[in-house]
C-alpha positions in Angstrom: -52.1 75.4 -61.5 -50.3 72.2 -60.0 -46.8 72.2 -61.1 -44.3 70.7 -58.4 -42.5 68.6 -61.2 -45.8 66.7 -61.8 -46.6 65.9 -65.3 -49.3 67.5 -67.0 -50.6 64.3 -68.0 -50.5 62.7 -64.1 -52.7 65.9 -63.7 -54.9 65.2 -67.2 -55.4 61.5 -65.9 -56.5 63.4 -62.6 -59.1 65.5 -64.3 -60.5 62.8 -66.4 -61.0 60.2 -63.5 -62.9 62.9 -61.6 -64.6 63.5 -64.3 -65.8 60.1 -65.7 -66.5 58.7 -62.1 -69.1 61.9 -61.8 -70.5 60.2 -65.2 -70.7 56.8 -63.6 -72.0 57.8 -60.3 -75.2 60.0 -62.2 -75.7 57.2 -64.5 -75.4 55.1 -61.0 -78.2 56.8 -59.5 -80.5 57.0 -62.6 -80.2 52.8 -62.2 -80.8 52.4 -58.5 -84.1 54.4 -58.8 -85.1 51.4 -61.5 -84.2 49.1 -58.6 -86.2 50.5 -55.9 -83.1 50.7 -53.7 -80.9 54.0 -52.6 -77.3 54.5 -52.9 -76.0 53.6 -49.2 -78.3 50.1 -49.9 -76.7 49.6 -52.9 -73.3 50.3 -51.5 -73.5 48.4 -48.5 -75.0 44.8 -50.2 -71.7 45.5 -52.3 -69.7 45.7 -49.2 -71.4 42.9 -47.7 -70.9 40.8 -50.5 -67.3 41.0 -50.7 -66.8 40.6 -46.8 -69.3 38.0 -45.8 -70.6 37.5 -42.2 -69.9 41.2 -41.2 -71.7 42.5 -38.0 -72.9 45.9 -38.1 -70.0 47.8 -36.5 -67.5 46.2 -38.9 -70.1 47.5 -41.9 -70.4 50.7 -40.2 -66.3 50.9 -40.0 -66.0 50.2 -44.0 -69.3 52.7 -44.8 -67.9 55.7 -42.7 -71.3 55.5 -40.6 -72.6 55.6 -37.0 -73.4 51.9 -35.9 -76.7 53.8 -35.3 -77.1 54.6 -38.9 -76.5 51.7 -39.9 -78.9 49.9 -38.0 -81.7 51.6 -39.8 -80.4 50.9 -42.4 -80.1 47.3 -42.3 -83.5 47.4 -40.7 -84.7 48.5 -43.9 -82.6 46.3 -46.6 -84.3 43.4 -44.3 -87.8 44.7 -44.6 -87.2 44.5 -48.1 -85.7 41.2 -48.0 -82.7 42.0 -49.3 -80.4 41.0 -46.0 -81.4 38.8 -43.2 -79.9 39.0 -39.8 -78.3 35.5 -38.0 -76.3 34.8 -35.1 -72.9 34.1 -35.0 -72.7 29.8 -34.4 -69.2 30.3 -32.5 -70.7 33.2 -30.3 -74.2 33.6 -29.9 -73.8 37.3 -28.7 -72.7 38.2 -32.2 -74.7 38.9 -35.0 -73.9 39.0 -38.7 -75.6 40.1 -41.5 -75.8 37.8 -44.7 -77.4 39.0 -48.0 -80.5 37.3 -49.2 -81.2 36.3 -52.8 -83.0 39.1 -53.6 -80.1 41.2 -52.6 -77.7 39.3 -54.8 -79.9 39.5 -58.0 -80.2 43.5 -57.6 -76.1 44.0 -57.2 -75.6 41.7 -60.4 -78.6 43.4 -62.6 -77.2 47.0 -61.6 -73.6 46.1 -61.9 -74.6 44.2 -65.3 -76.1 47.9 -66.5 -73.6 50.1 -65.6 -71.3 47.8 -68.0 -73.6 48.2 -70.3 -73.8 51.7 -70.5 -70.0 51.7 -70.7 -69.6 49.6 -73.7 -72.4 51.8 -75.2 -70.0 54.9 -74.5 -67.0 52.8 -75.5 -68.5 51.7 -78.6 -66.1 54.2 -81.1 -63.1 52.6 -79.3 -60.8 49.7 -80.9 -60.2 46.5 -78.8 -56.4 47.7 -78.4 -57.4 51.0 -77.3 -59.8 49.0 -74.8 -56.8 46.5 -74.0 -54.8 49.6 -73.7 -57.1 51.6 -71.0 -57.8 48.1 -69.3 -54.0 47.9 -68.8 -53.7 51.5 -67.5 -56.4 51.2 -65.0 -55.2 48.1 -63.9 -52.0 49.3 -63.2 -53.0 52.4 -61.0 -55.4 50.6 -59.4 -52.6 48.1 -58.3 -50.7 51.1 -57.5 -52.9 52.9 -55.2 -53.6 49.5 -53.4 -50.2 48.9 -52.3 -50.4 51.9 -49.7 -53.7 51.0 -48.1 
């Protein structure tokens, strides 16, 4: 096993995080198939959201994917009127993809469910030991952020 001077609880923390983002992620999927909408959709409206105005190539940069592949794939969250495509004003050459409505209302229900399903699986927890994990979280998440 790991040792190097590493803490056997850096390496519990390690273990658990796997494991409850593999919870998350199923429990993910089993809501995106209530929405009609697959995980790369779901993923890149999210993207889009938080990065409005992107063109393909810079969505295909943050998704890991061949401009290609992402091209059918915004072909397909259009024809289901969940992005819509429009030209850059400053540069007519460029164009950027905005999400629609539609699209908005499906990342808020699905985002609004997974929460729920972690309070459910939360429920035997006190407020301080929520305060407590909130706080943790929040500080390796800061943490991880400063080297990106």
């Amino acid at each position: 096993m790991i040792d190097n001077g590493i803490s056997q609880n850096v390496i519990n923390i390690e273990k658990y995080l796997r494991k409850v983002e593999y919870i998350i992620r199923k429990k993910g999927r089993e809501i995106l198939s209530d929405f009609n909408i697959t995980i790369p959709q779901f993923t890149a409206l999210q993207i889009l959201i938080n990065n409005e105005g992107m063109t393909i190539g810079e969505l295909s940069q943050k998704m890991a994917l061949a401009c290609s592949t992402i091209t059918d794939l915004v072909d397909r969250m259009e024809r289901n009127e969940l992005v819509i495509r429009k030209k850059d004003e400053k540069d007519k050459r460029v164009v950027r993809i905005e999400v629609l409505p539609k699209g908005h209302e499906i990342v808020e229900k699905v985002l609004e469910k997974r929460v729920m399903f972690l309070d459910s699986k939360m429920k035997g927890l006190s407020e301080e030991e929520k305060l407590s994990l909130d706080k943790g979280l929040k500080s390796l998440y800061d943490a991880m952020q400063e080297n990106l």
